[in-house]
N, CA, C and O atoms as a Maestro MAE file, in Angstrom:
{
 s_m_m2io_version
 :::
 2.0.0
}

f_m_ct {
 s_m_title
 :::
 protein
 m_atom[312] {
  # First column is atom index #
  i_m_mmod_type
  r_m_x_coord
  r_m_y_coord
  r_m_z_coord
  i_m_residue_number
  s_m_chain_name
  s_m_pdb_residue_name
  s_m_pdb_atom_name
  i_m_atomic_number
  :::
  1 25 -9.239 -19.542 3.352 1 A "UNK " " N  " 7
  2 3 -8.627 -19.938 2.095 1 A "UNK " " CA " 6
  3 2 -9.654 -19.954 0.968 1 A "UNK " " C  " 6
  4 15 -9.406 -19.853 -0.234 1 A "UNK " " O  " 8
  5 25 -10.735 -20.085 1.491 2 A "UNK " " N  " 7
  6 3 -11.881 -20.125 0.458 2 A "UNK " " CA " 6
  7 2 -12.220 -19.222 -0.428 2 A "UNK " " C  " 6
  8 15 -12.314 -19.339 -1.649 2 A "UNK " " O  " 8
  9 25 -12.460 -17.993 0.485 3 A "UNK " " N  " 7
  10 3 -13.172 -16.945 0.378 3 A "UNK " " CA " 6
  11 2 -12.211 -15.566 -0.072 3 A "UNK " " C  " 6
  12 15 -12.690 -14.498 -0.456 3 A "UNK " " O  " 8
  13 25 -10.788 -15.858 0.070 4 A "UNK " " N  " 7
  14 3 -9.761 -14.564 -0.544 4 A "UNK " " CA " 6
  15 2 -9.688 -15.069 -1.723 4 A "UNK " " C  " 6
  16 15 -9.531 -13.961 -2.235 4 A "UNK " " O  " 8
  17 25 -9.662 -15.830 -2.696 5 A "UNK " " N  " 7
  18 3 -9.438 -16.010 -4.138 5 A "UNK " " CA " 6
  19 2 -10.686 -15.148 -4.971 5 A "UNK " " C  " 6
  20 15 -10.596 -14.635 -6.086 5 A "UNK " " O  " 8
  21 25 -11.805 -15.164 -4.102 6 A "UNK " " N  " 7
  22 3 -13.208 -15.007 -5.079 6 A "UNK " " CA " 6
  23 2 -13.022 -13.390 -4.020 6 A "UNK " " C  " 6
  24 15 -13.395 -12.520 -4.807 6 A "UNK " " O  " 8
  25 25 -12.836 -13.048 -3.372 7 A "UNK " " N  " 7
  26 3 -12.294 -11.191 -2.950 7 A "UNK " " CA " 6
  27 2 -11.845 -10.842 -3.884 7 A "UNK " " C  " 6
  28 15 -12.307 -9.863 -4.472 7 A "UNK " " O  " 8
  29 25 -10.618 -11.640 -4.410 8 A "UNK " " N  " 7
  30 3 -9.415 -11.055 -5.094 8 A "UNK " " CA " 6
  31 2 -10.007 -10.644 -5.966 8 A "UNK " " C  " 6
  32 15 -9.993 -9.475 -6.352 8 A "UNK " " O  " 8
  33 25 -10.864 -11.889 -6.593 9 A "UNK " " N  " 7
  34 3 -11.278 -11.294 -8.454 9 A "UNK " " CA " 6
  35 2 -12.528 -10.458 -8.371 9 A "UNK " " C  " 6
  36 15 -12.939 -9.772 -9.307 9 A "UNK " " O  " 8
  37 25 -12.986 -10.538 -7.438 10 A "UNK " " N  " 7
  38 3 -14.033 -9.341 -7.316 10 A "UNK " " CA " 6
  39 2 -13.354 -8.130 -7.081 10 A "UNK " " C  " 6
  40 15 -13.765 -7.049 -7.504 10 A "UNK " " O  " 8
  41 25 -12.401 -8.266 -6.466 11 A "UNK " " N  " 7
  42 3 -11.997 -6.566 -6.650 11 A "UNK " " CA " 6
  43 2 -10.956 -6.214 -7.699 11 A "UNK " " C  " 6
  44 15 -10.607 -5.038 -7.601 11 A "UNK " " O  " 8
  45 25 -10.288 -6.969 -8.789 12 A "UNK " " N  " 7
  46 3 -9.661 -7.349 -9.560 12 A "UNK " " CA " 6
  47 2 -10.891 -6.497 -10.900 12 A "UNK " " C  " 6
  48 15 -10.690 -5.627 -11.747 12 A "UNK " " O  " 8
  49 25 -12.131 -7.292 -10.504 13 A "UNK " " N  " 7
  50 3 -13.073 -6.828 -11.578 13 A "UNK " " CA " 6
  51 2 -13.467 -5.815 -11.286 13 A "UNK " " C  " 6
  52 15 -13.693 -5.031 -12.207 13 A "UNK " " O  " 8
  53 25 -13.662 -5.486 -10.224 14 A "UNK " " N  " 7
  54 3 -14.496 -3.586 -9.597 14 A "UNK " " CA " 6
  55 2 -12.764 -3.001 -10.666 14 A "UNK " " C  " 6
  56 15 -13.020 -2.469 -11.746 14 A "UNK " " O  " 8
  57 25 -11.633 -3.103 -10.395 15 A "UNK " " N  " 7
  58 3 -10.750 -2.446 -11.008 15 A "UNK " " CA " 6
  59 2 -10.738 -2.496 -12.367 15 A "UNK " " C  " 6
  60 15 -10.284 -1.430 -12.783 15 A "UNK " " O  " 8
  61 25 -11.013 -3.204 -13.215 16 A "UNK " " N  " 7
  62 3 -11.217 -3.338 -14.571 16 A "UNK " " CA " 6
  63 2 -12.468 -2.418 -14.847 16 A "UNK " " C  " 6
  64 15 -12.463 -1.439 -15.593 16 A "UNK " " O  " 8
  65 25 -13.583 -2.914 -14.093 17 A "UNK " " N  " 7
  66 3 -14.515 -1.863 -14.197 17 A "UNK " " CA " 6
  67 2 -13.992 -0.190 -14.298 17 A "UNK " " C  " 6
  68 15 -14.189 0.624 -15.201 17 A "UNK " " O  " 8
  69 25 -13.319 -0.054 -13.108 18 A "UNK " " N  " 7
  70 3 -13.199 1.320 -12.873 18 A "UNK " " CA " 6
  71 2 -11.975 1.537 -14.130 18 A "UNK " " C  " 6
  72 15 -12.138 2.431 -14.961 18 A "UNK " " O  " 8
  73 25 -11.309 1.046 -14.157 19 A "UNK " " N  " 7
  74 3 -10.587 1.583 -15.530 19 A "UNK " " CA " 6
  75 2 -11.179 1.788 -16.845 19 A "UNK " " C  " 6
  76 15 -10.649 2.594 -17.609 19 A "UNK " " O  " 8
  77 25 -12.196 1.162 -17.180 20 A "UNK " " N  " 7
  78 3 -13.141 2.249 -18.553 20 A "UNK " " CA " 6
  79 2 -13.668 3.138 -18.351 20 A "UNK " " C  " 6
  80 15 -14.024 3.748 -19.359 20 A "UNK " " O  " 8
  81 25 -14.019 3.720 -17.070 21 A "UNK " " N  " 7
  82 3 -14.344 5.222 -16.703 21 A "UNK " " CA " 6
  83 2 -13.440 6.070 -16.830 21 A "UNK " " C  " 6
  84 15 -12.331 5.631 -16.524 21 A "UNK " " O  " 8
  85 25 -13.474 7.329 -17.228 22 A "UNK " " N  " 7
  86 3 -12.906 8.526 -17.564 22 A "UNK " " CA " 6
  87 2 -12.443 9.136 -15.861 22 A "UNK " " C  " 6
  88 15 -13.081 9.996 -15.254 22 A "UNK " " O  " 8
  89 25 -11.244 8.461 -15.366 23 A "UNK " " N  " 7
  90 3 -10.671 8.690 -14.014 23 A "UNK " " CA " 6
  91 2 -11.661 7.774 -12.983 23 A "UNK " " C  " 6
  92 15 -12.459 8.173 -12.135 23 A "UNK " " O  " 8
  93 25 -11.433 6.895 -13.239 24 A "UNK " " N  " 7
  94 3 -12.194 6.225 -12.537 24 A "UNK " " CA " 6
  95 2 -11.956 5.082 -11.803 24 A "UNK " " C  " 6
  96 15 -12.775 4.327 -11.281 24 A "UNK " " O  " 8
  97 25 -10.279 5.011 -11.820 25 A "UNK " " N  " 7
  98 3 -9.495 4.642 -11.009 25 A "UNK " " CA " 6
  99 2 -7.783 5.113 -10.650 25 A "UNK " " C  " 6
  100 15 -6.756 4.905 -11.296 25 A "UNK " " O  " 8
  101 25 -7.993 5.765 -9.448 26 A "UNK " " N  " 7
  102 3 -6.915 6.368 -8.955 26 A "UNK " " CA " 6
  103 2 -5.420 5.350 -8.801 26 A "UNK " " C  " 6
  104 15 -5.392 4.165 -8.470 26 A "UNK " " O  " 8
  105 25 -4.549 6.008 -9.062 27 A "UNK " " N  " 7
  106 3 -3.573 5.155 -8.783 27 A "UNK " " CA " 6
  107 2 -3.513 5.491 -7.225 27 A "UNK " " C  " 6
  108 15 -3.078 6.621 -7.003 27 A "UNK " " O  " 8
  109 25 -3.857 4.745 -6.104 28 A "UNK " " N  " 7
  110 3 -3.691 5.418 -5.216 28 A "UNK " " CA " 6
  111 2 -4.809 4.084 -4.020 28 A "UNK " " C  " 6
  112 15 -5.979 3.764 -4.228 28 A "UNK " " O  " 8
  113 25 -3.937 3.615 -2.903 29 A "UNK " " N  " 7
  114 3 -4.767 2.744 -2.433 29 A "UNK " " CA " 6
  115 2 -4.726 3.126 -0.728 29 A "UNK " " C  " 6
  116 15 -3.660 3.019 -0.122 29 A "UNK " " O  " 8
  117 25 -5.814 3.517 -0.123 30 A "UNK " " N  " 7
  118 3 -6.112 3.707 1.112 30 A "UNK " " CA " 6
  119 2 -5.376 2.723 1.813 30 A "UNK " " C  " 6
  120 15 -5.141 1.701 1.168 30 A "UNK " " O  " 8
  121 25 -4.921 2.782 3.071 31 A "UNK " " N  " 7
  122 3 -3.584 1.742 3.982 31 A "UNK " " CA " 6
  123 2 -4.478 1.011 4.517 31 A "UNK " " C  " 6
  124 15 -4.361 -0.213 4.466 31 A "UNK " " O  " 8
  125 25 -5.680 1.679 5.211 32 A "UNK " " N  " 7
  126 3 -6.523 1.056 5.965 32 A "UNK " " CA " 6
  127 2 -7.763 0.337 5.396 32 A "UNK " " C  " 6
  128 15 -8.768 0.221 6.097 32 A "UNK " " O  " 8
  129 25 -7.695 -0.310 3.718 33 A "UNK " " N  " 7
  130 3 -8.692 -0.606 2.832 33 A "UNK " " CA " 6
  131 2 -7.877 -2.067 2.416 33 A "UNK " " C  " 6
  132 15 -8.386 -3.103 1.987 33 A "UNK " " O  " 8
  133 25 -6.287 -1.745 2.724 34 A "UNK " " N  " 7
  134 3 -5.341 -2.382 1.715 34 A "UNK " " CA " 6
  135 2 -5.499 -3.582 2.139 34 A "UNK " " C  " 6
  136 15 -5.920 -3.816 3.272 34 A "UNK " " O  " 8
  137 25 -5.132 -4.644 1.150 35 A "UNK " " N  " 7
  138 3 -4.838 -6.243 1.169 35 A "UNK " " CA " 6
  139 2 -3.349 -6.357 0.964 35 A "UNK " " C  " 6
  140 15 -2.597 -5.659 0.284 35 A "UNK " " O  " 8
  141 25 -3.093 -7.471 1.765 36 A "UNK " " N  " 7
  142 3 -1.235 -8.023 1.813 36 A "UNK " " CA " 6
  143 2 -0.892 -7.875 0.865 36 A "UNK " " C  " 6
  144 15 0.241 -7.402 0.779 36 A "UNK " " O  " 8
  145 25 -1.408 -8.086 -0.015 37 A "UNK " " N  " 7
  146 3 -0.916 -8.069 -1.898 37 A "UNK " " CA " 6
  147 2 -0.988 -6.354 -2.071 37 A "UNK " " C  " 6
  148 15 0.150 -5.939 -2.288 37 A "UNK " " O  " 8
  149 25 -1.679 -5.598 -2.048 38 A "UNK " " N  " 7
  150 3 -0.895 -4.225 -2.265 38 A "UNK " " CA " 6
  151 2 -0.333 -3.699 -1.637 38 A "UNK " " C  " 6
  152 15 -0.645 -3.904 -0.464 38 A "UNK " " O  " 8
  153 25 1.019 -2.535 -1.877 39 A "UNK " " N  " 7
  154 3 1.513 -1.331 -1.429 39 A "UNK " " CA " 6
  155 2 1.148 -0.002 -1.279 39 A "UNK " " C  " 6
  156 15 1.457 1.007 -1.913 39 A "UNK " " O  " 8
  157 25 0.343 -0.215 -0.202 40 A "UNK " " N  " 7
  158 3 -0.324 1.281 0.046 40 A "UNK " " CA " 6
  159 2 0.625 2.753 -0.155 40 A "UNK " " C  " 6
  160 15 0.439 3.798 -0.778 40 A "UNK " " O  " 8
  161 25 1.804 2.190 0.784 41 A "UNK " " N  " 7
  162 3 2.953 3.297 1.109 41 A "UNK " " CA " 6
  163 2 3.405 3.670 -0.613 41 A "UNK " " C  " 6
  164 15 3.644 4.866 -0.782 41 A "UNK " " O  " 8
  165 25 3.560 2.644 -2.064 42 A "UNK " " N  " 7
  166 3 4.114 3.458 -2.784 42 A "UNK " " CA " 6
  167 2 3.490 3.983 -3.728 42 A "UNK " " C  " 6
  168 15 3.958 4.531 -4.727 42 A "UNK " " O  " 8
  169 25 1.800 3.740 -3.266 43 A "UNK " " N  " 7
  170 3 1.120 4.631 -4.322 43 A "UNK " " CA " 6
  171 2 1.302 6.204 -3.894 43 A "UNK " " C  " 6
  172 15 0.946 6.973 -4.787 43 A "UNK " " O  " 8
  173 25 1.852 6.912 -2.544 44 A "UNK " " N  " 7
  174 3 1.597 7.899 -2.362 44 A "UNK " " CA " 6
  175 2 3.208 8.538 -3.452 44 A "UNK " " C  " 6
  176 15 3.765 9.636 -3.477 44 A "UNK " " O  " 8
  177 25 3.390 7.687 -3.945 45 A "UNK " " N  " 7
  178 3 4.194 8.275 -5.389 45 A "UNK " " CA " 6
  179 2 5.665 8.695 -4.650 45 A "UNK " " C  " 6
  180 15 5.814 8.876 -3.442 45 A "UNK " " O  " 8
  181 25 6.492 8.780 -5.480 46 A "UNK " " N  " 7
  182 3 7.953 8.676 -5.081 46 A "UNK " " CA " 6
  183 2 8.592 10.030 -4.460 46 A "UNK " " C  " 6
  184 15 9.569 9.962 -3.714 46 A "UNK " " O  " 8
  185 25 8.046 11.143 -4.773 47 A "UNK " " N  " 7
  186 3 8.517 11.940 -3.781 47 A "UNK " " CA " 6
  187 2 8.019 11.992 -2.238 47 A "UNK " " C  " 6
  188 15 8.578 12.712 -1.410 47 A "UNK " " O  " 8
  189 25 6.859 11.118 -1.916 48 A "UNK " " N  " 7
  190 3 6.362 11.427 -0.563 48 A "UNK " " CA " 6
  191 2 6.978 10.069 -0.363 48 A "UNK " " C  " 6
  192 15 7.547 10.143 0.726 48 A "UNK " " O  " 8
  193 25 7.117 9.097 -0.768 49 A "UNK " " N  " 7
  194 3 7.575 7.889 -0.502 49 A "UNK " " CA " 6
  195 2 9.324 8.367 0.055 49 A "UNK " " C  " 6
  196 15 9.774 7.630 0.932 49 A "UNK " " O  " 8
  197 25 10.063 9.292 -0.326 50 A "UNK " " N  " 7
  198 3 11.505 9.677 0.312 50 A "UNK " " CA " 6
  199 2 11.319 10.151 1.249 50 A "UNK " " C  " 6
  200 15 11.775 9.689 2.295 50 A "UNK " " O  " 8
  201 25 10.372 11.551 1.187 51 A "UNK " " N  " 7
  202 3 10.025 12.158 2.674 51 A "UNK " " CA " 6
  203 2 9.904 11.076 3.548 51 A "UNK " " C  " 6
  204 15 10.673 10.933 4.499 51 A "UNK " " O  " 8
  205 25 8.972 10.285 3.287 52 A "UNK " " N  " 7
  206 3 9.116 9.456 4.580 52 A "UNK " " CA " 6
  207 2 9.725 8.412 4.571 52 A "UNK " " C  " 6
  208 15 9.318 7.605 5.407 52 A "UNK " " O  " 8
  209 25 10.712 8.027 3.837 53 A "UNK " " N  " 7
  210 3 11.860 7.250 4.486 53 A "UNK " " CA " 6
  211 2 12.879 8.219 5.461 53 A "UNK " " C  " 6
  212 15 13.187 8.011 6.635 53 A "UNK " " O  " 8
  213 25 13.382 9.579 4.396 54 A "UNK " " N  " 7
  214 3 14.052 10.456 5.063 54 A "UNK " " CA " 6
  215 2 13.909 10.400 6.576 54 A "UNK " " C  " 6
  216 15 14.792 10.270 7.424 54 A "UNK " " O  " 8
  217 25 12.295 10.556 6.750 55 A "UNK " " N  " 7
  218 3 11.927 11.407 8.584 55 A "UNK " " CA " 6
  219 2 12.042 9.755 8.929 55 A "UNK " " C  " 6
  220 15 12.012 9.561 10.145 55 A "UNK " " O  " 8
  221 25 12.190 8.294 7.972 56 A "UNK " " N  " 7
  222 3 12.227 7.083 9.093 56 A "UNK " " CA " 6
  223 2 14.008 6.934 9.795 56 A "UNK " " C  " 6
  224 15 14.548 6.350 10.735 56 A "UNK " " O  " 8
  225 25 14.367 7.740 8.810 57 A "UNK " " N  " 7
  226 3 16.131 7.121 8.652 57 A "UNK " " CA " 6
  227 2 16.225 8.552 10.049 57 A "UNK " " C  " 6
  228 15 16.594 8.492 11.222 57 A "UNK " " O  " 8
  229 25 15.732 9.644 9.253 58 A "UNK " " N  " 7
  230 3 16.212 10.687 10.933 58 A "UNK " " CA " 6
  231 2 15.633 9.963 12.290 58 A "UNK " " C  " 6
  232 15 16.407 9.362 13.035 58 A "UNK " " O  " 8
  233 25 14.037 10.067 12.606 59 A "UNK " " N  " 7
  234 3 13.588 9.682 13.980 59 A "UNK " " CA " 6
  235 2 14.048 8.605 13.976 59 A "UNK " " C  " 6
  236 15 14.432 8.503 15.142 59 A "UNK " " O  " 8
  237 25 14.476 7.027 13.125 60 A "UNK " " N  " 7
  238 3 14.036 5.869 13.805 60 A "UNK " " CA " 6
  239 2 15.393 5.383 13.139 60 A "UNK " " C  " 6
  240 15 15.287 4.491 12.298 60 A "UNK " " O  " 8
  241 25 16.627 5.865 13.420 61 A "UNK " " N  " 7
  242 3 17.414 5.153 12.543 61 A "UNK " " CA " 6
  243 2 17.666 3.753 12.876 61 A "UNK " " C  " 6
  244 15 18.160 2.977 12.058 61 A "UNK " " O  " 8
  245 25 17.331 3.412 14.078 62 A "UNK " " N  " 7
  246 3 17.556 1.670 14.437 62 A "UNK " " CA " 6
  247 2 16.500 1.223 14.088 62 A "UNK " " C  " 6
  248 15 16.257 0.108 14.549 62 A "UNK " " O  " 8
  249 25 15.470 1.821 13.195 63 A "UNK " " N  " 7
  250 3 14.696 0.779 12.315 63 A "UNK " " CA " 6
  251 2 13.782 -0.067 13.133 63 A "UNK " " C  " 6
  252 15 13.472 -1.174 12.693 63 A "UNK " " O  " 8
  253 25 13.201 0.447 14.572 64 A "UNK " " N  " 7
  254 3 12.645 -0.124 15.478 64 A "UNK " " CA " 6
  255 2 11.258 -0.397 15.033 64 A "UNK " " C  " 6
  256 15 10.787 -1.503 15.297 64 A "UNK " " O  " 8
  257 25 10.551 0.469 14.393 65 A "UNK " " N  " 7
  258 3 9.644 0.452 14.132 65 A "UNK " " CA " 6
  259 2 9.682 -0.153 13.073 65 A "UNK " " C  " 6
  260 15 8.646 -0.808 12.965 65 A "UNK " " O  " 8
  261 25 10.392 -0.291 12.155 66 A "UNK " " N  " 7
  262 3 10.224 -1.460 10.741 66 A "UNK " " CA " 6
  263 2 10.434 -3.077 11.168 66 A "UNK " " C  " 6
  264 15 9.846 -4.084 10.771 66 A "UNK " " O  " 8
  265 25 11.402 -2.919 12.036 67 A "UNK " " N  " 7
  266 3 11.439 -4.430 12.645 67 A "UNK " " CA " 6
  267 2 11.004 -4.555 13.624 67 A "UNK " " C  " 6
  268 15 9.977 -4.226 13.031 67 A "UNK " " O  " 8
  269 25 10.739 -4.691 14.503 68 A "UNK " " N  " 7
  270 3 10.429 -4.820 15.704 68 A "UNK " " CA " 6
  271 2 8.294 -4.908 16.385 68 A "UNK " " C  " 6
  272 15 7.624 -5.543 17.198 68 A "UNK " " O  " 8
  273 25 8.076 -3.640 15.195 69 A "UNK " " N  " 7
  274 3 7.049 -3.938 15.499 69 A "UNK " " CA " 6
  275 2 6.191 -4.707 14.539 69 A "UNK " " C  " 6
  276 15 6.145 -4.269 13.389 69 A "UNK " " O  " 8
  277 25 5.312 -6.086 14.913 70 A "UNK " " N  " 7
  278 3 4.843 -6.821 14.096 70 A "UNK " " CA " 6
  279 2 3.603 -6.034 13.215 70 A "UNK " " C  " 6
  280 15 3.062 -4.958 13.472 70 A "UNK " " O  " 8
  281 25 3.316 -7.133 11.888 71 A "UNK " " N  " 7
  282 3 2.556 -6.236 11.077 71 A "UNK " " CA " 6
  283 2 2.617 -5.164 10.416 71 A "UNK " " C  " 6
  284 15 3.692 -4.572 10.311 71 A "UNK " " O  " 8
  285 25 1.341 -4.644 9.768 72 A "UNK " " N  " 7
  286 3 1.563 -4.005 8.933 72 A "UNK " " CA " 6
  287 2 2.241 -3.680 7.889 72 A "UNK " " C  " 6
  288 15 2.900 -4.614 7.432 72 A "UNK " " O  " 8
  289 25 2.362 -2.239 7.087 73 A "UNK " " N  " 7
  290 3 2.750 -1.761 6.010 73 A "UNK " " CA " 6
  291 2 3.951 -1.325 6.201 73 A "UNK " " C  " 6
  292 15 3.646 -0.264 6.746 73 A "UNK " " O  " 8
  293 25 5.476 -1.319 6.165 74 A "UNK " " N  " 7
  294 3 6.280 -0.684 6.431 74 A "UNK " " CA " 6
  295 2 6.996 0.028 5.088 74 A "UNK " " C  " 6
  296 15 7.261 -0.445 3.983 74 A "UNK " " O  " 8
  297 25 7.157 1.117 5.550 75 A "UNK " " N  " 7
  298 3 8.080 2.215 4.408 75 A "UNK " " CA " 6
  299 2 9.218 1.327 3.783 75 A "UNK " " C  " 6
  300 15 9.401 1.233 2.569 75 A "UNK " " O  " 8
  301 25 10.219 0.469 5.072 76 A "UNK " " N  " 7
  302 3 11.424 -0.183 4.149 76 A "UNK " " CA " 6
  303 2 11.152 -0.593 3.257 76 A "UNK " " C  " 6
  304 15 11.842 -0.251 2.297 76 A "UNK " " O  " 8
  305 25 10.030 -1.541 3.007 77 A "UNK " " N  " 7
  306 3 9.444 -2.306 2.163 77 A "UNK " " CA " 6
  307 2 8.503 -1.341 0.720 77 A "UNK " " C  " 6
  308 15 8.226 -1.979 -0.296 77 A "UNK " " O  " 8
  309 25 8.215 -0.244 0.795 78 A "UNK " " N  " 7
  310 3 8.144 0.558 -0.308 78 A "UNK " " CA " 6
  311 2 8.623 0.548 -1.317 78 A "UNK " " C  " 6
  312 15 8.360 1.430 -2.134 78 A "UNK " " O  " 8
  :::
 }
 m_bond[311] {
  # First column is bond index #
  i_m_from
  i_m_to
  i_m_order
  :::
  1 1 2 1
  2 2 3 1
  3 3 4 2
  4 3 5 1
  5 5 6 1
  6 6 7 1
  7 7 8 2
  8 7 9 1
  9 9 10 1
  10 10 11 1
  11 11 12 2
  12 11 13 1
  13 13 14 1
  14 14 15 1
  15 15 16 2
  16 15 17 1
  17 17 18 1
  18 18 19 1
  19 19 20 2
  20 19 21 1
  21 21 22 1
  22 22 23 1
  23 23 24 2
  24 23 25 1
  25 25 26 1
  26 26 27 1
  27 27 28 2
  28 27 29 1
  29 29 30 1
  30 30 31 1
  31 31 32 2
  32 31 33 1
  33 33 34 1
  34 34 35 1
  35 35 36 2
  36 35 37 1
  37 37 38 1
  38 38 39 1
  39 39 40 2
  40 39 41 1
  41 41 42 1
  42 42 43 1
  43 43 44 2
  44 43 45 1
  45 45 46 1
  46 46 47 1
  47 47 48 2
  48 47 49 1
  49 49 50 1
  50 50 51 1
  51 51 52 2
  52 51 53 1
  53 53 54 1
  54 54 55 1
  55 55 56 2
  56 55 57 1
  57 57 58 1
  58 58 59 1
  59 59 60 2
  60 59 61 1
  61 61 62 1
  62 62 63 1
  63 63 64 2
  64 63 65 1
  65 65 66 1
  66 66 67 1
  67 67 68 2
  68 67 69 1
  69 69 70 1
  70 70 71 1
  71 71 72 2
  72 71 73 1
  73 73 74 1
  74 74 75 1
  75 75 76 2
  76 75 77 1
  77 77 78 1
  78 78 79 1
  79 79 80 2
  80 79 81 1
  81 81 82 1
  82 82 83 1
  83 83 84 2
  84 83 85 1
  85 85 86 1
  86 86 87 1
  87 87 88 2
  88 87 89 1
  89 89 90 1
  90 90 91 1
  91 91 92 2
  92 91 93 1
  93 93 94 1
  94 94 95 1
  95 95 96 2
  96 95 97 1
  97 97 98 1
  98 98 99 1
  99 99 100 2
  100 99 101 1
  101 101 102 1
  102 102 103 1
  103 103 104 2
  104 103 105 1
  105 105 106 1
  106 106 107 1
  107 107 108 2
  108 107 109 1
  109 109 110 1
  110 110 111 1
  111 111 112 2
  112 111 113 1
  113 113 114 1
  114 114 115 1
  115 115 116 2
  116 115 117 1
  117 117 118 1
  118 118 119 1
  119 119 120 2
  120 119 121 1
  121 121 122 1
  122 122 123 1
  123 123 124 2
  124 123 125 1
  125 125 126 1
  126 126 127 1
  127 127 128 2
  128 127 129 1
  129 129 130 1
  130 130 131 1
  131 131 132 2
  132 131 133 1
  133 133 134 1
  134 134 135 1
  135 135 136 2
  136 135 137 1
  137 137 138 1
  138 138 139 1
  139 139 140 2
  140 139 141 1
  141 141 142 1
  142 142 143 1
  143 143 144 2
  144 143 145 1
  145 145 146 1
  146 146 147 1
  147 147 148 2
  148 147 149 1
  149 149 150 1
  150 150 151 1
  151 151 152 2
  152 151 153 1
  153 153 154 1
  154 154 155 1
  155 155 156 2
  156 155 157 1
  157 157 158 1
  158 158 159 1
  159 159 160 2
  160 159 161 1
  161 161 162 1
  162 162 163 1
  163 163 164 2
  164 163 165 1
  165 165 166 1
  166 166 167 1
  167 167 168 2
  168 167 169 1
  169 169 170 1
  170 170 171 1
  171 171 172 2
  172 171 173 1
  173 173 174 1
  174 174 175 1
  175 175 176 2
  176 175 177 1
  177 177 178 1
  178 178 179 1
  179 179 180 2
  180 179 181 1
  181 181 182 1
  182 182 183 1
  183 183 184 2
  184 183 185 1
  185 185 186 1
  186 186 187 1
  187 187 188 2
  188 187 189 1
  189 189 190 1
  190 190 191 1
  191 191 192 2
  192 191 193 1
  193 193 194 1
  194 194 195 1
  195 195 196 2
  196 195 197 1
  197 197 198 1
  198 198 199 1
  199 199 200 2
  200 199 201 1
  201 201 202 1
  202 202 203 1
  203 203 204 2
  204 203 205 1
  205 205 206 1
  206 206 207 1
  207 207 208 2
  208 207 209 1
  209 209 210 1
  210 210 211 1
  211 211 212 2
  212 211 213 1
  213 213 214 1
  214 214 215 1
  215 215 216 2
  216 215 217 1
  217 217 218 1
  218 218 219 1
  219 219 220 2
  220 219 221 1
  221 221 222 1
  222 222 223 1
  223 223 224 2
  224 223 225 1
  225 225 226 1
  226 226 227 1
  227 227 228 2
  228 227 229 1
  229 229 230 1
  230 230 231 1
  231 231 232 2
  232 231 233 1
  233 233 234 1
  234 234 235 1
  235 235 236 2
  236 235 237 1
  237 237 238 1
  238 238 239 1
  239 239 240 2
  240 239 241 1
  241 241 242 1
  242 242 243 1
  243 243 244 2
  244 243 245 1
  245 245 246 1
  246 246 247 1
  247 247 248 2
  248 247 249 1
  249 249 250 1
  250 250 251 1
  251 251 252 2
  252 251 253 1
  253 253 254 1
  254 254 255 1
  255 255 256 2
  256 255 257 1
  257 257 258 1
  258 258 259 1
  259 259 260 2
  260 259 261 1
  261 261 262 1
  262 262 263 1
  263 263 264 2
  264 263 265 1
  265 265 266 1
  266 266 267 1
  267 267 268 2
  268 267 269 1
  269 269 270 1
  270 270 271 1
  271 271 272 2
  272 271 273 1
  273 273 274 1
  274 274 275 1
  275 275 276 2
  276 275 277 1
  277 277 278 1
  278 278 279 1
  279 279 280 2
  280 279 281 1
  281 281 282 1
  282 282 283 1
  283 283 284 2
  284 283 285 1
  285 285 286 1
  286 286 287 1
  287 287 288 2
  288 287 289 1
  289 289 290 1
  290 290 291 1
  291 291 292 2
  292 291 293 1
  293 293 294 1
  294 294 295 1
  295 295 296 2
  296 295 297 1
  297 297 298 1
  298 298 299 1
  299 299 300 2
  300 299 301 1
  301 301 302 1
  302 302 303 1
  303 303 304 2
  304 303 305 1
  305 305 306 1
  306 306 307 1
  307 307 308 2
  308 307 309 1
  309 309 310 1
  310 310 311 1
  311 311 312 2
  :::
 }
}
């Protein structure tokens, strides 16, 4: 509890930082970098964000993998 408030604003400030650089912050956040507070799945932007609901609704239409398995990032939630 201590130590995620003073993460947050440190990387809060690396992002402020990187936004006065000329591209120097991507809209775009690695899954395996991500914190509970971001959405990895909808930076990959809204047309790849359908593709892969599409292929969740074809392979997984009982949604096994969105519910069932604990954790993580899930597409429903995109």
């Amino acid at each position: 509890a201590f130590a995620y408030p003073k993460l947050k604003a440190w990387g809060n400030a690396v992002c402020d930082y990187a936004r006065t650089i000329e591209n120097g912050l991507l809209n775009w956040v690695y899954m395996n970098y991500a914190d509970k507070s971001q959405n990895p799945l909808a930076s990959y932007g809204p047309e790849n964000v359908k593709k892969l609901k599409d292929a969740a609704a074809k392979y997984d239409p009982e949604q096994v993998f969105q519910k069932l398995c604990p954790g993580g990032f899930k597409i429903s939630k995109a």
